[in-house]
N, C-alpha and C positions, 0 to 999 in steps of 0.2 A: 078231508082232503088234505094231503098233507104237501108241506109246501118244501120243495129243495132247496139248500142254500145256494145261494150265487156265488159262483167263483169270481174271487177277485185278481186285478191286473196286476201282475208282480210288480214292484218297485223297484229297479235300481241305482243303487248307490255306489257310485266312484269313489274310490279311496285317491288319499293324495300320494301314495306312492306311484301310480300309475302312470306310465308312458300318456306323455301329451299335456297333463295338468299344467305345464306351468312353459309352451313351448312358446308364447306369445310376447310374456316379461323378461323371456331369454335371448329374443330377438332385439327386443328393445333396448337390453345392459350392451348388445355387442356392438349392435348402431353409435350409441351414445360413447362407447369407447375408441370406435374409427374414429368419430368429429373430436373428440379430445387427442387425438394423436395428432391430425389433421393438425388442430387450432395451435397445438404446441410448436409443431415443425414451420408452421408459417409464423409463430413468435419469435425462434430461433431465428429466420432468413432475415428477419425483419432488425433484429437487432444484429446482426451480421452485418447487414445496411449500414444504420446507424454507426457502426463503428468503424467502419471504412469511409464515410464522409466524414467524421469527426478526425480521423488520421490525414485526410486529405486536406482538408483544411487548416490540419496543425502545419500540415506541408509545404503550404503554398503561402503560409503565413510567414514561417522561416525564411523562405526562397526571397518574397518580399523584402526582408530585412538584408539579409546576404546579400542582396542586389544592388541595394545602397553602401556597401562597401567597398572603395578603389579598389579596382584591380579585382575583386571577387567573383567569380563565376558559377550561378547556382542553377539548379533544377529544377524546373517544376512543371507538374502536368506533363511530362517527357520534351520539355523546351527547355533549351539552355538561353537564361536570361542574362546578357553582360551588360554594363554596366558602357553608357556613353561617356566620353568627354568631347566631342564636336563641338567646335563653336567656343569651347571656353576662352573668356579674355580679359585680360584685366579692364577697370577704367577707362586707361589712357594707352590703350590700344592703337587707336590712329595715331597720336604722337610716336611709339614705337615703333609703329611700321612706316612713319615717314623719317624715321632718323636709323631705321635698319640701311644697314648696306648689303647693297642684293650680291648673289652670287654673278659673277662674270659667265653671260651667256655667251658673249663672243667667241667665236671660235679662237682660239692660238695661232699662233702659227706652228707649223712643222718645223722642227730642228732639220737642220744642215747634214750634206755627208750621207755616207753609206749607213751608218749607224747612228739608230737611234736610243740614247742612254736615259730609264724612267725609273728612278729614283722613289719610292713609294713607303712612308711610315704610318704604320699601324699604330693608335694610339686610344686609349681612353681618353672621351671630353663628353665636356657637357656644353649641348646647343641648343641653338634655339630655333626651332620648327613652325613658330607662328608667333604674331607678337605677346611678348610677354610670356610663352609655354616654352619650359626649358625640359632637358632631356637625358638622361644618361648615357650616350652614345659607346658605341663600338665604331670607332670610324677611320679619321685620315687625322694627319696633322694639322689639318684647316678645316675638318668638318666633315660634314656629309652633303653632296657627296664628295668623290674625293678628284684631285684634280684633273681635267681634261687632259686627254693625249692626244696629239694629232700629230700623226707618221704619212709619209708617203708612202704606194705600192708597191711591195718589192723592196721596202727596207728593213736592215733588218734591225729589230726593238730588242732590246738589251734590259731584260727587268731584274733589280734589286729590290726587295722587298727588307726592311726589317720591323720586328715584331717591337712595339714599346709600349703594348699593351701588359696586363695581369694573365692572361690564358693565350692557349695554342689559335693561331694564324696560319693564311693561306690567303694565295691570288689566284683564281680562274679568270683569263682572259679568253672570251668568245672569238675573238679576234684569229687567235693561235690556232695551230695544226700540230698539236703533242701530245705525248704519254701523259695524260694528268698524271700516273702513279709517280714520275720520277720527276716535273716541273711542277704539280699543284700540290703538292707534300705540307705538311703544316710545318710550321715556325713558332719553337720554341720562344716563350720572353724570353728579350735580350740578344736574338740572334737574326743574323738575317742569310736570304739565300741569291743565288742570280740565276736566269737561264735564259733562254733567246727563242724568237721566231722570226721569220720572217712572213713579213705582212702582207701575203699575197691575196689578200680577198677585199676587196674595193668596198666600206659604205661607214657605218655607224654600228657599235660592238658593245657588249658590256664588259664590266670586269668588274668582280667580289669575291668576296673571302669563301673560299669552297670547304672551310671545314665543319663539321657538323655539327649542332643541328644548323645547318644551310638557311632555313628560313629565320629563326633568329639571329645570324649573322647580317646576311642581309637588312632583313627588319633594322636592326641596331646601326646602321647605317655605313655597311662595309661595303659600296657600292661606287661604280664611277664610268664612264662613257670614253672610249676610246674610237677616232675620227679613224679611219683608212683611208687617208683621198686620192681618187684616180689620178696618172697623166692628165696635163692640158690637157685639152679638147673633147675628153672623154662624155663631162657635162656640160652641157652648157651655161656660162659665165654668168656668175651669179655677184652681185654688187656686195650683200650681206651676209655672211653666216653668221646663223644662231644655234645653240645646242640646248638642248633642254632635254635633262635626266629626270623622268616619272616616277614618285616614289610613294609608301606609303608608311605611316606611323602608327602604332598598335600600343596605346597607354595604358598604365595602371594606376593613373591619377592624373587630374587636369594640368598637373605642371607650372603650378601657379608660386605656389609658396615654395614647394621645393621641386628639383626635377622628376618629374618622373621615369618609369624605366618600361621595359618590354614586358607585355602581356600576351603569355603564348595562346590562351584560350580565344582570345578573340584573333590573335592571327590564326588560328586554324580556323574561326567561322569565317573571316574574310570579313570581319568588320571594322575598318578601320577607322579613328578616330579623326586623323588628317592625312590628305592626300597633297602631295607639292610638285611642282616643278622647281628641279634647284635644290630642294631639301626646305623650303621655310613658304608658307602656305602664302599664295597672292604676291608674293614678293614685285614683282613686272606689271602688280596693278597701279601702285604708289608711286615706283619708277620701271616704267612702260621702256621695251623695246622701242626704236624707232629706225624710221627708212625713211626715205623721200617717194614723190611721187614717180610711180612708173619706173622703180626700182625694183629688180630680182631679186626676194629673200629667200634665202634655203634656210630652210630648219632642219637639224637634224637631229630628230628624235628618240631618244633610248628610254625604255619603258622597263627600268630596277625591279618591278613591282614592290614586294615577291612572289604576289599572286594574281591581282589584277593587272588587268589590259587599260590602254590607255586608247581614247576613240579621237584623233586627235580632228581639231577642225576648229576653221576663223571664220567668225560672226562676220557675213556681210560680204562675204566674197566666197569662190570656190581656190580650192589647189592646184592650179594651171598644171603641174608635174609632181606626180608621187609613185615613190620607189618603196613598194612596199618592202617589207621585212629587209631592208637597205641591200637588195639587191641592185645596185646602182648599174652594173653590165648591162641589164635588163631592160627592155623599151620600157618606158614609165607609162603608167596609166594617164589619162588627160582629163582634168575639169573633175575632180574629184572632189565629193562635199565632205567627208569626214574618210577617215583612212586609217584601222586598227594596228595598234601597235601591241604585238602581245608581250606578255610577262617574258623576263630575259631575250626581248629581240628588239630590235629597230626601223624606222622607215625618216627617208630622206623625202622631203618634201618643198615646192617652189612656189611660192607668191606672186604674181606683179599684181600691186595698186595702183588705180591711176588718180582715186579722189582723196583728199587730205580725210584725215579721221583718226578715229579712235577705233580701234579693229580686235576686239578679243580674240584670243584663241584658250583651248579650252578643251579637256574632254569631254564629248558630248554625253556619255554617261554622267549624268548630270548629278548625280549626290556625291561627284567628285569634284566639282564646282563646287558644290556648298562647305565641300571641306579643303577647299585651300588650289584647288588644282585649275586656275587661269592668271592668267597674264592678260597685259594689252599691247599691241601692237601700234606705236602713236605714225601715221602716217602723214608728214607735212608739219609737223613740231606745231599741232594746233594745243590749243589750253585747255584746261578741265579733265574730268577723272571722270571712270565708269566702273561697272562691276558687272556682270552677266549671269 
């Protein structure tokens, strides 16, 4: 019997040239090369971080230090940081502010005649603003501010200006009805000019040096309040006038050791160091206004700023009559508790007291208190001092 062979199952064998041998470990290299792209680009963002907070910090480190330098105005985080002097005072502060001599709130009287002749020099001084803080002014021959005018309506004011300052000068009176181009002209040092108006608008006016830049002239104390007062009968009979000119001061150093001078960066944020009535911060706390009881006081208010408003109002009573923005032709408001005087304008305003006291007045915008801007009102010559 004979016996067949058995066929056997072929075997195959894959070579490694062949499509697919190795599609598994090729999947795996291209994987492993995304996540190393990936890891690297998030390494980059990551120290990209890291070095924008290390600049940031160098930044606001600097700013830091700049900040503590008078007068310096620095950066940081997109906030501009200046530098306070509020409140600086020497020692012996009280003793200087009781042996200051305040500025004369009284009204004047009005000169005589059809014409009124005001005489006005422009001068460099240095004053002093608060006790002990002196100042490099732009002002008047007597200071900041500069002397009260008080004219009747309908006469006519005759101004001589001359300049005895270092730089060009100028007088804008609010008062007037003129060409500024050919009455508010600057003034050469060493020269001076004249021209006329007459004073037909009835109340309380400013008048400063209108040449430019405007807000540091101002600021530097080239400011001053002119009175327009009606005919008899017009208002009603008033026992006291007081004037008080609102101002502000913008330091580049406490003014302790030596004066300091104008800081334009913080006059443009509106941060001022001292705020006054008068020109010299509390001066009317130390020596107080005074009236008797059941006495009319007018005050009449001019607010210089340069840029603040003055909210004016007395602790402890209201304003029987207030003319606002010194429209004094105008019915007055009645029983008014505080009553805005804005930047370059004025309001006329009437008290009667009937109990003896001590009566602050004050702008109620109150961080203008803390920097120099009340007075007191002594009603009935009672004794002791206050502050608000």
């Amino acid at each position: 019997m004979s016996t067949a062979p058995i066929a056997s199952r072929p075997t195959t064998i894959r070579s490694g040239n062949e499509p697919g041998s190795n599609a598994l470990p090729a999947i795996v290299a291209v994987m492993l090369g995304i996540l190393v792209a990936v890891l690297g680009f998030l390494a980059l963002l990551m120290w990209i971080d890291a070095r924008n907070a290390r600049d940031d910090a160098n930044r606001t480190a600097s700013s830091t230090s700049m900040a503590g330098m008078p007068g310096m105005a620095s950066t940081a985080a997109g906030t501009r940081a200046l530098t306070s002097y509020a409140g600086a005072s020497p020692s012996n502060a009280d003793a200087l502010a009781a042996a200051h001599k305040p500025f004369p709130a009284v009204l004047p009287a009005a000169p005589p005649g059809p014409v009124a002749d005001v005489h006005l020099v422009l001068k460099d001084v240095t004053v002093q603003i608060a006790p002990g803080v002196k100042y490099s002014a732009w002002a008047w021959a007597g200071g900041a501010p500069g002397p009260v005018i008080h004219v009747r309506q309908g006469q006519l004011v005759k101004i001589t200006l001359t300049n005895s300052g270092a730089i060009p000068h100028s007088v804008d009176f609010h008062a007037a009805r003129v060409a500024p181009d050919k009455a508010f002209t600057d003034v050469m040092p060493g020269q001076s000019v004249s021209y006329t108006f007459r004073a037909n608008d009835p109340g309380v006016f400013m008048y400063h040096c209108g040449t430019k830049p405007v807000l540091m002239h101002i600021a530097n104390g080239m400011y001053g309040a002119i009175v327009v007062e009606p005919p008899a009968g017009v208002l009603p009979k008033a026992d006291r006038n007081y004037v008080l000119v609102a101002s502000e001061w913008y330091l580049s150093s406490d003014g302790l050791k030596m004066p300091a001078q104008f800081n334009m960066d913080k006059a443009h944020a509106r941060q001022p160091d001292w705020m006054t009535f008068n020109g010299y911060a509390g001066q009317y706390v130390k020596h107080p206004l005074t009236a008797a009881p059941g006495e009319t006081v007018r005050f009449w208010v001019m607010d210089a700023g340069p840029s603040l408003d003055t909210d004016f109002h007395i602790v402890g009573t209201v304003l029987n009559r207030a003319w606002v923005d010194a429209g004094v032709t105008n019915k007055p408001l009645r029983n008014v508790q505080t009553a805005a005087v804005p930047a370059g304008g004025g309001g006329v305003f009437d008290v009667k007291i009937d109990k003896p006291g001590l009566y602050p007045f004050v702008s109620h915008a109150f961080a203008a208190v803390d920097e120099g801007q009340v007075g007191l009102l002594n009603v009935g010559g009672v004794h002791g001092t206050m502050s608000h």
